[in-house]
C-alpha positions as CSV (number, residue, x, y, z in Angstrom):
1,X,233.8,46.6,119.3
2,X,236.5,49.3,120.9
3,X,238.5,51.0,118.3
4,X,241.2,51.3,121.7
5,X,242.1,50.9,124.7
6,X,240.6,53.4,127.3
7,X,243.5,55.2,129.2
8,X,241.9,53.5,132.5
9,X,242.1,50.4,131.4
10,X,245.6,50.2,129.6
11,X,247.1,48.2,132.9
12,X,244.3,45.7,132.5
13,X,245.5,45.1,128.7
14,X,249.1,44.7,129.3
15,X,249.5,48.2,128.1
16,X,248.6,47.6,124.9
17,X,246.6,50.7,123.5
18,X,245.7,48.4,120.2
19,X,244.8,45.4,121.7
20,X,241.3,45.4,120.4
21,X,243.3,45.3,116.6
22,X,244.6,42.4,117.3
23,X,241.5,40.7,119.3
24,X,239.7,41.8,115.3
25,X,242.1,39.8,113.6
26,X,243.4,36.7,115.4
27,X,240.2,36.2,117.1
28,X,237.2,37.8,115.6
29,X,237.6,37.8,111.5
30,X,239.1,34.1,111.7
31,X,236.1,33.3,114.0
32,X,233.5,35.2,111.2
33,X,235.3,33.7,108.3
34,X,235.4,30.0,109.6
35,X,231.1,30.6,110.3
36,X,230.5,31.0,107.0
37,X,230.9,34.9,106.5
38,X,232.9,37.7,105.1
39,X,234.3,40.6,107.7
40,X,233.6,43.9,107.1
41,X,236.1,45.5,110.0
42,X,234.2,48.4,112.2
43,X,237.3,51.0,111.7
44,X,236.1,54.3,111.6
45,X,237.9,56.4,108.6
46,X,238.1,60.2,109.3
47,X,237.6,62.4,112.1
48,X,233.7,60.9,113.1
49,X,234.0,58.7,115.8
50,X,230.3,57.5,113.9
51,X,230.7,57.1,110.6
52,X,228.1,57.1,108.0
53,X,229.9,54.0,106.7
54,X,229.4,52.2,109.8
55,X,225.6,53.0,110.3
56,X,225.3,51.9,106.9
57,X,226.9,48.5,107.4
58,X,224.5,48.4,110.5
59,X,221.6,48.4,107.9
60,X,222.8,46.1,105.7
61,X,225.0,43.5,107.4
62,X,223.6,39.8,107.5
63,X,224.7,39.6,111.3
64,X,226.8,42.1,113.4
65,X,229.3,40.4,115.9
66,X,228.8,43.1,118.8
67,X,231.9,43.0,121.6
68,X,230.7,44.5,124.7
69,X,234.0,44.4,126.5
70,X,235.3,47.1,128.1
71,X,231.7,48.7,128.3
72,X,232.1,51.3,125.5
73,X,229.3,53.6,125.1
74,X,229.8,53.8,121.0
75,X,229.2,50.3,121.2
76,X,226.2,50.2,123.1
77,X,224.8,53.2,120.4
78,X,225.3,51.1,117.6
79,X,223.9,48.0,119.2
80,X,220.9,50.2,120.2
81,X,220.9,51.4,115.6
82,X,221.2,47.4,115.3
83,X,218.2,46.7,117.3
84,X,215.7,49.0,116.2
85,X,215.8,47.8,112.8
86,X,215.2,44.0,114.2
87,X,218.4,42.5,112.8
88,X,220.4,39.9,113.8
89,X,223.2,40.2,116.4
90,X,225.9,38.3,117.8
91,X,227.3,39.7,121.5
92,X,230.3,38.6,123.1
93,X,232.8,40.0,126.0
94,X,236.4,39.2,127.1
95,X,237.2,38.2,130.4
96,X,237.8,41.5,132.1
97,X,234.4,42.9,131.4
98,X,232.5,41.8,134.4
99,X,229.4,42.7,134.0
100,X,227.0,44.2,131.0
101,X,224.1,46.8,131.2
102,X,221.0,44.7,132.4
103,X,219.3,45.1,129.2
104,X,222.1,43.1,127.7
105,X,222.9,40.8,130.4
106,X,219.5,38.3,130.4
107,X,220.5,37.5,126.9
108,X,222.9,34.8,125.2
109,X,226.5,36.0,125.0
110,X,230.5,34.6,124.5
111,X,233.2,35.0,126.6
112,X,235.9,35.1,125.5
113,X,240.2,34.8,127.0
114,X,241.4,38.6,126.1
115,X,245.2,36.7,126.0
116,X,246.2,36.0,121.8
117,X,248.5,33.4,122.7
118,X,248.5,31.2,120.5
119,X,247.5,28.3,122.5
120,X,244.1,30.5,124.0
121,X,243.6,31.3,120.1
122,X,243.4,27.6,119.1
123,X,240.7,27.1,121.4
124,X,239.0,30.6,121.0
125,X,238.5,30.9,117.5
126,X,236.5,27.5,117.3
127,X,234.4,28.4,120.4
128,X,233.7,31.6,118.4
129,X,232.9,30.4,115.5
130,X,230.4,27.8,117.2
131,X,228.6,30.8,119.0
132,X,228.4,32.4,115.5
133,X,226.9,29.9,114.0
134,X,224.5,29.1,116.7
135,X,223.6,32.7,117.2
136,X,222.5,32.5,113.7
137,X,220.2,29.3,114.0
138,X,218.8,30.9,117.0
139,X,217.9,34.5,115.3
140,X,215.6,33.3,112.1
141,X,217.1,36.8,111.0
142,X,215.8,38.6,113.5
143,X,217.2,40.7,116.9
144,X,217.1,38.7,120.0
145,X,216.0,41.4,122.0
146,X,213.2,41.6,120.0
147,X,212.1,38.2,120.3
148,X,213.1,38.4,124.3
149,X,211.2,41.9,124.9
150,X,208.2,41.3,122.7
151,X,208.5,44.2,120.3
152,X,206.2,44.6,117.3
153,X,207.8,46.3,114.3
154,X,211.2,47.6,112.8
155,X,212.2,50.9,111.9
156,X,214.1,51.9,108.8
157,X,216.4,54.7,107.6
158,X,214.7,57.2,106.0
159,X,217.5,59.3,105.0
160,X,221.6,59.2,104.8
161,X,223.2,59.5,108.6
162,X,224.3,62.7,109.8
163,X,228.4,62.5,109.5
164,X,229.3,65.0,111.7
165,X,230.6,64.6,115.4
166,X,227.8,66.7,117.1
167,X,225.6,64.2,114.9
168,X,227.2,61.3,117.4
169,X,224.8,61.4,120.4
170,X,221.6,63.4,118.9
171,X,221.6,60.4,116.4
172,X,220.3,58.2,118.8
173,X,217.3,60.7,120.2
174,X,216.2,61.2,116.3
175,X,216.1,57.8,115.3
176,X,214.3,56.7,118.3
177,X,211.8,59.8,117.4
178,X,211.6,58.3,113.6
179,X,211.3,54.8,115.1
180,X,208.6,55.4,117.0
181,X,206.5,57.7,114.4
182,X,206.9,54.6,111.8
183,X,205.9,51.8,114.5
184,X,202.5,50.3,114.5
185,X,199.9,51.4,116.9
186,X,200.1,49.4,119.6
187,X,197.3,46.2,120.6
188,X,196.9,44.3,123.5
189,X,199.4,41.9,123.3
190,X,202.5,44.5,121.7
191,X,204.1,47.5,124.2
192,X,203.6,50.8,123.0
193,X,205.6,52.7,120.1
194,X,207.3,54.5,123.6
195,X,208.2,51.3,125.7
196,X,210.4,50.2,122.2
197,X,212.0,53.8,121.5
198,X,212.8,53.8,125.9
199,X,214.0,50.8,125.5
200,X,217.5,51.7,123.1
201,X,217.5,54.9,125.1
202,X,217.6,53.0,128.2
203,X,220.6,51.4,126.8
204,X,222.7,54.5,126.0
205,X,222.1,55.6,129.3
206,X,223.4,52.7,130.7
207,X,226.3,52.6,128.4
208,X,227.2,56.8,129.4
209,X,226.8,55.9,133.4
210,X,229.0,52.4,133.4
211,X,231.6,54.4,131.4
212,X,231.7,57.3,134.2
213,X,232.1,54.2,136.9
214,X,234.8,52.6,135.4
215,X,236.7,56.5,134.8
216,X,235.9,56.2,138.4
217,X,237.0,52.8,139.2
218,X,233.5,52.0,140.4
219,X,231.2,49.1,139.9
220,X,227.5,49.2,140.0
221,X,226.0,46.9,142.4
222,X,222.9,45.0,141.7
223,X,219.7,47.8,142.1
224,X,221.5,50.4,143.2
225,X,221.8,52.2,139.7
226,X,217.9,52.4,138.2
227,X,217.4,54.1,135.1
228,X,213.7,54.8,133.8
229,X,212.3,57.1,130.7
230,X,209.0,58.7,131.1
231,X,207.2,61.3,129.2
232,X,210.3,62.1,127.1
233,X,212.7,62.7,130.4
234,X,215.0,60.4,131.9
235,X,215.2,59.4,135.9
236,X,218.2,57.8,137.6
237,X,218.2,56.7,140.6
238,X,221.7,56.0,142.2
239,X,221.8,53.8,145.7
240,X,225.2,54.6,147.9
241,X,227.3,57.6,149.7
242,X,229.4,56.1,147.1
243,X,227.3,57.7,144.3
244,X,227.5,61.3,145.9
245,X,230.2,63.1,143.7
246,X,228.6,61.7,140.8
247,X,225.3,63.3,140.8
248,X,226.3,66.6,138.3
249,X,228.5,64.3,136.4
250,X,226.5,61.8,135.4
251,X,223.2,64.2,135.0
252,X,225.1,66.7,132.6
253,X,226.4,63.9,130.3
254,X,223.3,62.0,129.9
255,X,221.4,65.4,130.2
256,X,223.9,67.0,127.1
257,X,224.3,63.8,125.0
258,X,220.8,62.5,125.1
259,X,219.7,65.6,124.7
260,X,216.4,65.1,127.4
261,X,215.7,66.7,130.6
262,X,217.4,64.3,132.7
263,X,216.4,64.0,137.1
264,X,219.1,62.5,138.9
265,X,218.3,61.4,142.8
266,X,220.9,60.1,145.3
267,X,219.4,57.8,148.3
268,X,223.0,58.0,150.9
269,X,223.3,54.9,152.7
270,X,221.4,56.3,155.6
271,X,217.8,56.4,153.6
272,X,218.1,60.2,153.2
273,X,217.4,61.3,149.1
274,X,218.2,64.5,147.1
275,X,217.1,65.0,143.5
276,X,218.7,66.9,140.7
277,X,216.8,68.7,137.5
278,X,219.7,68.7,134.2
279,X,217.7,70.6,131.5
280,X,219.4,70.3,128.1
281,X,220.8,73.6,126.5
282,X,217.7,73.7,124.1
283,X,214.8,73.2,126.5
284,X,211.8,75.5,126.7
């Protein structure tokens, strides 16, 4: 879930820079606790915005309660960590978050008042708690992306978590590497060791553009943001004159953080289309 507020979105939450505190514990760890589990809270200690605590819990939790709202990228990462190793997840989003990355959005997830009144809380915790629970019935202890998308096999941590901030975004490209080097080999019926790794990448990607939007005070339309991985580089398409002074932005931070050649094209509302090459500091 958010550790904060984001500065653009402080108005939304009356202001309050901690509200997401507060959604942990009068809505969440009540929720958790009343479905018939302990609360581990995802606070960060230290500097790293990813701890090694954290991925650590990710590994070993029996379910991870995932809140999408406000669209933060760290929270799409670890949801990404989460669903490689083909563990069960809970999602849920408040009110104000309109809309989730497409890879989220055809699956099962709460919404929930943002307001901790008590009189939304007496009705919010319970509804919570029975979305809990029944995410749980529904998993068999298992992802439900997996189970949606038809992958094969997990992957596994092989070694302790880099700790450092640098470590935040190139975690993501290595584990999807290690991932896909531990998968099975592909049969008729499974998609290859590429289409699962793409997949949490696709994710991230997502995650980093919404972010950019909403610093923007933009929101994607249906089609006219399209992100595709092929061959180990990344392709976005972006529909709109609205899109135009986005192009460099968005292609150096997936570019950078992903750390993959990234091509970026614009179609302008008139049908005309100009592509963009981001090569990452490191590319030969």
């Amino acid at each position: 879930m958010p550790i904060s507020v984001p500065d653009e979105r402080l108005a939304d939450y009356g202001g309050d820079r901690e509200h997401f505190h507060h959604v942990l514990e009068f809505l969440h760890i009540p929720a958790v606790e009343a479905a018939g589990f302990t609360a581990i809270e995802p606070i960060a200690k230290g500097a790293d915005l990813i701890h090694a605590e954290i991925i650590k819990q990710l590994d070993s939790a029996d379910l991870v309660l995932c809140d999408m709202s406000t669209r933060n990228p760290n929270v799409f990462f670890e949801l990404g960590i989460r669903t490689a190793l083909n563990k069960p997840v809970c999602m849920v989003r408040d009110v104000l978050t309109t809309h989730v990355p497409f890879d989220t959005g055809v699956l099962n997830y709460e919404t929930y008042q943002q307001k901790l009144d008590p009189w939304h809380l007496k009705t919010e915790v319970p509804k919570l708690t029975k979305h809990i629970s029944a995410a749980v019935q529904r998993s068999g202890k298992k992802n439900p992306m997996w189970q949606y998308f038809g992958l094969a096999t997990p992957g596994s941590f092989a070694k302790a978590a880099p700790t450092g901030l640098e470590d935040q975004i190139s975690l993501l490209a290595s584990r999807v590497e290690d991932i896909a080097t531990r998968m099975n080999p592909p049969t008729v019926n499974s998609p290859s060791k590429a289409k699962a790794s793409f997949h949490i990448l696709r994710i991230f990607v997502n995650g980093r553009i919404d972010e950019i939007l909403t610093k923007r005070h933009l929101k994607r339309k249906p089609n006219d943001v399209k992100v595709e991985v092929i061959d180990e580089r990344i392709f976005i398409t972006l529909k709109g004159d609205a899109y135009s002074g986005l192009v460099e932005e968005i292609g150096d931070s997936v570019c950078n953080q992903a750390n993959k050649p990234t091509i970026v094209t614009l179609i302008s509302d008139n049908g005309e289309s100009q592509s963009r090459v981001f090569h990452p500091p490191d590319f030969m």
